[in-house]
C-alpha positions as CSV (number, residue, x, y, z in Angstrom):
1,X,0.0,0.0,0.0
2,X,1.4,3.6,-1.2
3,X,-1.0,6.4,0.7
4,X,0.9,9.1,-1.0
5,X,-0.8,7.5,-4.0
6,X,-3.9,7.4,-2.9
7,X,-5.4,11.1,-4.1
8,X,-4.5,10.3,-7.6
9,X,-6.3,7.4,-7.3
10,X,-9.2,9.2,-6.3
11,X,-9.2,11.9,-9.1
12,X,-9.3,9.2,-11.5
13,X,-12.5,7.8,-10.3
14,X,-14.9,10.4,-12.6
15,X,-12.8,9.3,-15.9
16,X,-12.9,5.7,-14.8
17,X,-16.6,5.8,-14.7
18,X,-17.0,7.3,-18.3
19,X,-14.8,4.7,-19.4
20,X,-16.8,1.9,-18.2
21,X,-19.9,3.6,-19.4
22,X,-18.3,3.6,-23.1
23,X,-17.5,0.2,-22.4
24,X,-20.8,-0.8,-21.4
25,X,-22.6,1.0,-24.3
26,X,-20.3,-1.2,-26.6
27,X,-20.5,-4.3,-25.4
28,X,-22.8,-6.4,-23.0
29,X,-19.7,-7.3,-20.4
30,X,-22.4,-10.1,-19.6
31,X,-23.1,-12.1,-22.4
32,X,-20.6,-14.9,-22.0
33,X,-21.7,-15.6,-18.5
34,X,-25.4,-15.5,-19.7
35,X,-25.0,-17.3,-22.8
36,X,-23.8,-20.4,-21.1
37,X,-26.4,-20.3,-18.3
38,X,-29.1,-18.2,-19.4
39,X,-31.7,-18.4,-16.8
40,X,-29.7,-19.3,-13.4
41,X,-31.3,-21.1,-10.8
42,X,-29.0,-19.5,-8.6
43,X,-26.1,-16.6,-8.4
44,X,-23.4,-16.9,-5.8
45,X,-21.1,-14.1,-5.4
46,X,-17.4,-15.4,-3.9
47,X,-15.0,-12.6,-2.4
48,X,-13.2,-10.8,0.8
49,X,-13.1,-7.5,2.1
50,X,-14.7,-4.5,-0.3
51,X,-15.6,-7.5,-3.4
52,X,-17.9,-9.6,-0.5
53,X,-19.4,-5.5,0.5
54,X,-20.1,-4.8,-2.9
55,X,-21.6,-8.2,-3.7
56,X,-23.8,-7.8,-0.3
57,X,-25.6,-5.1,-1.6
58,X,-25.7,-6.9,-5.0
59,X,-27.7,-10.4,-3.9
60,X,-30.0,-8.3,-1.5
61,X,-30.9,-6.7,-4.9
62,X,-31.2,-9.8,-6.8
63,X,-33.3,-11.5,-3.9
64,X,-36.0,-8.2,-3.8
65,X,-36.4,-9.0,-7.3
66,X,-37.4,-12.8,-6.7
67,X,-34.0,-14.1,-8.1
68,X,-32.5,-16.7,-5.7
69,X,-29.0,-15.0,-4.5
70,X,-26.5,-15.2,-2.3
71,X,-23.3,-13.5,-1.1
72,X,-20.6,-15.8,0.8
73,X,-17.0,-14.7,2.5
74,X,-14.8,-16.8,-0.1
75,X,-12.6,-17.7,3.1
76,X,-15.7,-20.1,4.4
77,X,-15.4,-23.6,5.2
78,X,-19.0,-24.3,4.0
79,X,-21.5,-22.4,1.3
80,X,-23.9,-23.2,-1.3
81,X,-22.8,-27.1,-3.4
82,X,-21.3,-26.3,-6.8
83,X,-24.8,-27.0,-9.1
84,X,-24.9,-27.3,-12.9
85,X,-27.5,-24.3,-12.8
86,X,-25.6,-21.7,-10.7
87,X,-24.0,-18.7,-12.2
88,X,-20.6,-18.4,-9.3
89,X,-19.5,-14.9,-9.6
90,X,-16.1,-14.9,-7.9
91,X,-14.8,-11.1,-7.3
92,X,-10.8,-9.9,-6.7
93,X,-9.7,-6.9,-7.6
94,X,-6.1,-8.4,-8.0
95,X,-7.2,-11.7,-9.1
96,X,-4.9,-13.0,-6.3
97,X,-7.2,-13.3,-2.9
98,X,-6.3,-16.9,-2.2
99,X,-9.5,-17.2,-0.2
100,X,-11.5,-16.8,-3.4
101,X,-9.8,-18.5,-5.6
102,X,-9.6,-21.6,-2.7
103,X,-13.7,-21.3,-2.5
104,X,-13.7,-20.9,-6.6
105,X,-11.9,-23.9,-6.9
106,X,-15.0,-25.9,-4.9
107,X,-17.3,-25.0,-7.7
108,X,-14.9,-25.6,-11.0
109,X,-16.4,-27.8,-13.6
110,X,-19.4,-28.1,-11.9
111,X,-21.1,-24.6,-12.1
112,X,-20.6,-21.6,-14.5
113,X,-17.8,-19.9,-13.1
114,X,-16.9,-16.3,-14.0
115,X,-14.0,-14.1,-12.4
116,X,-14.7,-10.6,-11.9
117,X,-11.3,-8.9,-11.9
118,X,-9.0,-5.8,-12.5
119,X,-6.2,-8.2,-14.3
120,X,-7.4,-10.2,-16.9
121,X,-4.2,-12.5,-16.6
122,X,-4.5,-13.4,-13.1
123,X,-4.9,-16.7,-11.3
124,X,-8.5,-16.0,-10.9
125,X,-9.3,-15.3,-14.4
126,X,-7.7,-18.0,-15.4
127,X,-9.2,-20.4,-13.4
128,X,-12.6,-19.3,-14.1
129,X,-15.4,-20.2,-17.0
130,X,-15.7,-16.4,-18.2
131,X,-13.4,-13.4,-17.4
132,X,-15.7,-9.8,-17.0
133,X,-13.1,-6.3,-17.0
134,X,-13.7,-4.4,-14.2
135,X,-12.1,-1.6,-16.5
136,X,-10.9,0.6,-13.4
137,X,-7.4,1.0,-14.7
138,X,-4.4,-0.2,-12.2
139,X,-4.9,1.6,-8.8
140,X,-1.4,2.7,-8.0
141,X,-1.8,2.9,-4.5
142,X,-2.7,-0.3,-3.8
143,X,-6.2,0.5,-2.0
144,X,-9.3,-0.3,-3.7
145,X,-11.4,2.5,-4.0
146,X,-12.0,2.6,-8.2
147,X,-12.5,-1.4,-8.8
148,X,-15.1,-1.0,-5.8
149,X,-16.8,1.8,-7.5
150,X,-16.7,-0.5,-10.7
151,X,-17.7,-3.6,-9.0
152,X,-20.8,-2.0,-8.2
153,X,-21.7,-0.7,-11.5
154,X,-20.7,-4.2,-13.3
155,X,-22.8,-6.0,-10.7
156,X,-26.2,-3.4,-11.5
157,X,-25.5,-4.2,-15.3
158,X,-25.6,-8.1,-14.4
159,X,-28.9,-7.2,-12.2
160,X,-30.3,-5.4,-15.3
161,X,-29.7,-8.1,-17.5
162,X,-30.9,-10.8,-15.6
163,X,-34.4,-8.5,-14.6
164,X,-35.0,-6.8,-17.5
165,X,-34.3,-3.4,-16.4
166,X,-32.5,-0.2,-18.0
167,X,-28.9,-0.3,-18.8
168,X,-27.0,1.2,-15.9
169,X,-24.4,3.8,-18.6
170,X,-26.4,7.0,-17.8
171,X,-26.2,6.1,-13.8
172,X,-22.9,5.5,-14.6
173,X,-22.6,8.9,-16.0
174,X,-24.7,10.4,-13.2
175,X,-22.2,8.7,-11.0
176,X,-19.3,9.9,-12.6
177,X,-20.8,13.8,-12.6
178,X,-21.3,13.4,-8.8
179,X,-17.9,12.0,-8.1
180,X,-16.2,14.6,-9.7
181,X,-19.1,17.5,-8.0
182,X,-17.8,16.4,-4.7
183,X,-13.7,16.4,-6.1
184,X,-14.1,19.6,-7.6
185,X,-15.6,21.4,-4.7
186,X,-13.5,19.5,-1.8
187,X,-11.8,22.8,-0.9
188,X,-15.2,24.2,0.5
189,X,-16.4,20.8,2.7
190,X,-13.3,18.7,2.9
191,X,-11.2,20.6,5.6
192,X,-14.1,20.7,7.5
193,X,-15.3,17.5,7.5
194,X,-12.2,16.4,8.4
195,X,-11.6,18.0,10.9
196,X,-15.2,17.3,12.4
197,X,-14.1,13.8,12.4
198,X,-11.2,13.6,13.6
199,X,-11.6,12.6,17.4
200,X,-9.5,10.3,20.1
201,X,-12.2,7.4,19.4
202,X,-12.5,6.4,16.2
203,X,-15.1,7.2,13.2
204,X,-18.2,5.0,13.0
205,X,-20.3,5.1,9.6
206,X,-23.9,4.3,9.2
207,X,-26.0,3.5,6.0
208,X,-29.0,2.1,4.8
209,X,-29.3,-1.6,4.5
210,X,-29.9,-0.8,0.8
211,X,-26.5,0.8,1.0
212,X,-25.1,-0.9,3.6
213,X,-21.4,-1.2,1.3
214,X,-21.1,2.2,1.8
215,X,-20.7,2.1,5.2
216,X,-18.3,-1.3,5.0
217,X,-16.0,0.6,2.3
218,X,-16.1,3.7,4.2
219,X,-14.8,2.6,7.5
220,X,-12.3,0.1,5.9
221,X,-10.8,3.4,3.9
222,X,-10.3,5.3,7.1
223,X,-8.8,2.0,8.6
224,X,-6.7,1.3,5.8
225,X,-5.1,4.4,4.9
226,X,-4.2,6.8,7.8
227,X,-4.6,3.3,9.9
228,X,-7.4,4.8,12.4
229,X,-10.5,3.1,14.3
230,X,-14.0,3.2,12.4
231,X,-16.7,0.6,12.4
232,X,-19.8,0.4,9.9
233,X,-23.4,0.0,10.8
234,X,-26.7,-0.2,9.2
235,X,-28.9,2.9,10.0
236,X,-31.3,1.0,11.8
237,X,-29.5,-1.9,13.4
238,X,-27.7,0.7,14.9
239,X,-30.1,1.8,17.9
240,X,-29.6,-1.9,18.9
241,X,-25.9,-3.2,18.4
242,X,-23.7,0.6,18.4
243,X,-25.5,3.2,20.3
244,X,-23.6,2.1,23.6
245,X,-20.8,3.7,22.8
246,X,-22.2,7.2,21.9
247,X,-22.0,7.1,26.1
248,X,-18.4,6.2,27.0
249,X,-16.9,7.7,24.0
250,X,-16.2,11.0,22.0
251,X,-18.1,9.7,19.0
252,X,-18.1,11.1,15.7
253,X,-20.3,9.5,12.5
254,X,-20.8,9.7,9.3
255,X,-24.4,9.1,8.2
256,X,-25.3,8.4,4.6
257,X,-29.2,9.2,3.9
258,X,-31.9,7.2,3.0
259,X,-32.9,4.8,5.9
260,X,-36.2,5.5,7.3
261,X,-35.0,4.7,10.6
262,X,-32.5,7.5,10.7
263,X,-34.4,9.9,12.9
264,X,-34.1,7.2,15.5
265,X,-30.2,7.5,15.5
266,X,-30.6,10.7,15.5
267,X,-32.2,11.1,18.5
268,X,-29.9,9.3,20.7
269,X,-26.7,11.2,18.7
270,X,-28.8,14.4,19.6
271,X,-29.6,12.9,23.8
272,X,-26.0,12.0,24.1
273,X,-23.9,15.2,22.3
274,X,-22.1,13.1,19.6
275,X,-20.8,14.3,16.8
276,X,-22.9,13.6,13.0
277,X,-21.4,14.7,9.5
278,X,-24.8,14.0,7.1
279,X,-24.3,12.9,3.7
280,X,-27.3,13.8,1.5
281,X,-31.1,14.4,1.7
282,X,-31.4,13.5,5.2
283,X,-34.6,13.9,7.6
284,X,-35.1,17.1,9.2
285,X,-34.2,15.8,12.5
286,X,-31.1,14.8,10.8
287,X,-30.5,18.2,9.5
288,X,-31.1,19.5,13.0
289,X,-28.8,17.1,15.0
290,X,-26.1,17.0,12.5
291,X,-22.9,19.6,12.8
292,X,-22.1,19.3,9.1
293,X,-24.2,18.4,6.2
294,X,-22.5,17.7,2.6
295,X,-24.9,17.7,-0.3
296,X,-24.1,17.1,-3.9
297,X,-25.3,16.6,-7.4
298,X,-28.1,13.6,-8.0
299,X,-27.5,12.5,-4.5
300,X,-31.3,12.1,-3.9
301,X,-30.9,9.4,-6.4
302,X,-29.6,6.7,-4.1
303,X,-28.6,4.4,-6.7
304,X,-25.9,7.7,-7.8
305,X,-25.1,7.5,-3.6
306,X,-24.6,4.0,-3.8
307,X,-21.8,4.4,-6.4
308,X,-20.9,7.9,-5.1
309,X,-20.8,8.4,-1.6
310,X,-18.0,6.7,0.1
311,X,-15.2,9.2,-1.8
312,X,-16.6,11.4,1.1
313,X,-14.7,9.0,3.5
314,X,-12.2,8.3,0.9
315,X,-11.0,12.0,0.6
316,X,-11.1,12.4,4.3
317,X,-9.2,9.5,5.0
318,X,-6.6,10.8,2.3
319,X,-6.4,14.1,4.2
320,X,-5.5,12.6,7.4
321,X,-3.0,10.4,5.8
């Protein structure tokens, strides 16, 4: 991991997202998966770390859609049996996590196997039935931040193809327009959020369940590059697993909108004096508890957020670093 790195990687992600949009509009990234198992009984996704958050968000879509899916850490010793009619989606950014290519290896020859990667000449895709590009270019500092942002929008192109909806490229380009809204006007939020944030105890992070990869990737950016505490939570689980803590520590949160059971959390952040930076259209007890709000463009579109919103974390944890 280079940190130094890190920014560049970040101002890259708007581009990125064009790219893959072009891409996209080409060619159905898709159709050699489908075309060898075109009605799936079943989609497993396979992979560790921000691949398994990504893939989280992307079977709790499938499943609201009636589509029988699931999303597995590749490092466990037991999942769903390798059956001719599953479509195993197995995700690495590298192509080199040796969990997932261990819990690929249980399904070889015995389900449709596709690798999801950034290097199209890794172990992974090699192993696998079908190879899809993640098309985020090499990420210099070694920290995933692009090939998560593209894992998502590769995974709501597989989720339109396999339900008939609308091709993702303009939310890709809606994505890309917001990424770079919040780059270009960092000077005017960033120092302050950061400085918000930045507290003795850590940074906890709470989403939607719709959006719960946000908070996942979020936390695991401010763990993994200036190396500091931060936890994820879903909005609502959060009055009954984290809100302890708002009493014994000098907490500080992130909340991304969208969870009807925000104004909950908000109350006991309110009763207890923590500290809330707000991420888009949030309630207006939200607005009222919250010492900084950050808005930007097409973030009341939360499928934008979804693919947006965790560069808020990302630049913040760049600035710290």
């Amino acid at each position: 991991m280079k940190p130094g790195l890190f920014g560049a990687d970040l101002e890259a992600k708007p581009a990125a997202l064009e790219a893959l949009a072009d891409a996209l509009a080409a060619a159905d990234p898709w159709s050699g998966a489908l075309s060898a198992i075109p009605e799936p009984r079943r989609v497993v996704f396979l992979g560790m770390g921000s691949s398994r958050y990504a893939a989280g968000v992307a079977a709790a879509r499938l499943r609201a859609a009636g589509i029988d899916a699931a999303a597995e850490y590749a490092s466990a010793t037991a999942g769903y049996p390798a059956q001719r009619d599953t479509l195993v989606i197995a995700i690495s950014a590298t192509g080199g996590s040796r969990e997932t290519l261990r819990a690929l290896d249980r399904h070889a020859g015995r389900a449709t196997t596709v690798a999801l990667t950034n290097d199209m000449n890794s172990p992974l895709a090699y192993r696998a039935d079908v190879v899809v590009d993640l098309y985020a270019g090499p990420e210099r500092s070694g920290i995933a931040c692009r090939t998560f942002q593209h894992t998502l929008g590769l995974l709501l192109a597989l989720e339109a193809r396999l339900t008939g909806g609308e091709p993702v490229t303009g939310l890709l380009r809606r994505a890309a327009a917001a990424t770079g809204d919040l780059l270009d006007r960092r000077a005017e939020w960033l120092p302050g959020a950061a400085s918000l944030l930045d507290g003795p105890d850590g940074v906890y992070v709470l989403a939607p369940a719709s959006r719960l990869s946000s908070a996942e990737q979020s936390a695991l950016m401010i763990r993994e590059c200036p190396r500091r505490a931060a936890g994820a939570g879903e909005t609502g689980d959060w009055s009954h697993v984290d809100v302890y803590l708002t009493k014994t520590l000098d907490y500080r949160a992130i909340l991304y909108a969208g969870s009807p059971y925000e104004d909950e959390a908000a109350r006991w952040l309110r009763e207890r004096g923590s500290t809330l930076l707000a991420v888009g259209p949030c309630s207006p007890s939200v607005e009222r508890v919250a010492s900084g709000h950050l808005r930007y463009v097409y973030d009341d579109d939360f499928d934008v957020a979804l693919l947006t919103e965790t560069l808020v974390a990302e630049l913040i944890a760049d600035a710290w670093a």
